[in-house]
Phi, psi and omega in degrees: 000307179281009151292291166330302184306317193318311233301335202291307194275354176267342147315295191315285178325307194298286179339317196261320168272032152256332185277052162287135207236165160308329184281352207256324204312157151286149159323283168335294212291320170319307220252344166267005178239358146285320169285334182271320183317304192278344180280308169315303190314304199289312182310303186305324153332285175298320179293334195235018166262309189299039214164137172304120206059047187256322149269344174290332175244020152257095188332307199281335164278319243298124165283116199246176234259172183251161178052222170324312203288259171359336162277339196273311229289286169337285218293332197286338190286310183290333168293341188077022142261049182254020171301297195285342172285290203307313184309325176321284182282322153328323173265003188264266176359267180310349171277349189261306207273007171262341180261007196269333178300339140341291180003272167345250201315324178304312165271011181265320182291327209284322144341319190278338193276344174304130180265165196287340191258014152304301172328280152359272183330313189293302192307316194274008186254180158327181208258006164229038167281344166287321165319306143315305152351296167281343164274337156330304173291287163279338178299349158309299152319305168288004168294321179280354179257327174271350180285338168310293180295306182318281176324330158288295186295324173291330160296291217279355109220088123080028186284332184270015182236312200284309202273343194282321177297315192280333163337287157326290173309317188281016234252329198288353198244343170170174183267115172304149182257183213270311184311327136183118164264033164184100177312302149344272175297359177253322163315305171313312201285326216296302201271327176300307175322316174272335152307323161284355187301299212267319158327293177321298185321302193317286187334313187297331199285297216278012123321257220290323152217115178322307183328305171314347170291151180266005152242146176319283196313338182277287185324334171263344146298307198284314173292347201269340204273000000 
């Protein structure tokens, strides 16, 4: 009999330290295992963004010409002018995957800048709330760190000249719209936007399995929710 009751409360003991709940958790230990989760999230980002063809061949980022002129762009591909489309957005592209690498140190500070009841707010939120967190947070910056380089790589050849003629053309297929008109700022917001994209994806995964943190402390916060 007093075997059995052992066998019962070391079940009961066993039983409860699997079920660590978030609430079990320390501040500290809750708000350090989100920083390492979300530093992974952003590196990994960056990493497969950052690199030739990293927007371009990826469909779910890829930047394609915007708004109207991008309805016009579709009609001119079916006329057989679509050699001068593909050259755009291919170069649109590489202008994106040349300033994301940038990132990286920005969003890394602004992780380390989380306070423990951000953390909280974040653990108890949606399956991108950390992510937000960080377009929140850091977009500004990284807007003013990417426009520069966006804007280089579009002089040097000659995108902002190459796209206003095709503008021009296209102009006769529909009206162009305020979205766009400044090739720069529409490639800048274009390439943050897939960047955050591409954040969110991480977050949601190392969420949905814990396993996948690249640290203990991440896996044991992340397991706990």
């Amino acid at each position: 009999m007093l075997r059995i009751t052992a066998l019962f409360a070391g079940l009961a003991l066993s039983a409860s330290a699997f079920a660590l709940s978030i609430a079990d958790l320390s501040q500290q230990d809750a708000s350090g295992g989100l920083k390492d989760a979300l530093t992974q999230g952003a590196k990994v980002a960056v990493q497969q963004l950052g690199k030739p063809g990293g927007f371009n061949d990826n469909p779910q980022v890829r930047i394609e010409l915007p708004g109207k002129l991008g309805k016009a762009a579709k009609t001119m591909k079916m006329m057989g002018m679509g050699a001068q489309v593909e050259q755009l957005e291919t170069t649109m592209n590489a202008a994106a995957e040349a300033a994301v690498p940038q990132a990286q140190a920005l969003l890394v500070d602004a992780v380390k800048k989380m306070t423990v009841q951000d953390a909280k707010g974040i653990l108890a939120g949606p399956d991108d709330a950390a992510t937000q967190y960080l377009n929140k947070s850091s977009r500004e910056q990284l807007r003013a760190k990417f426009l520069p380089i966006v804007k280089q790589a579009t002089d040097k050849v000659g995108l902002a000249q190459q796209y206003n003629s095709f503008a021009g053309q296209a102009a006769s297929f529909g009206v162009v719209d305020a979205k766009s008109a400044n090739i720069e700022n529409y490639v800048t917001e274009e390439a943050l936007d897939g960047l955050f994209k591409l954040i969110a994806e991480q977050e949601a995964n190392i969420r949905q399995n814990p396993a996948g943190a690249a640290t203990g402390l991440a896996k044991k916060v992340f397991g706990a929710l």
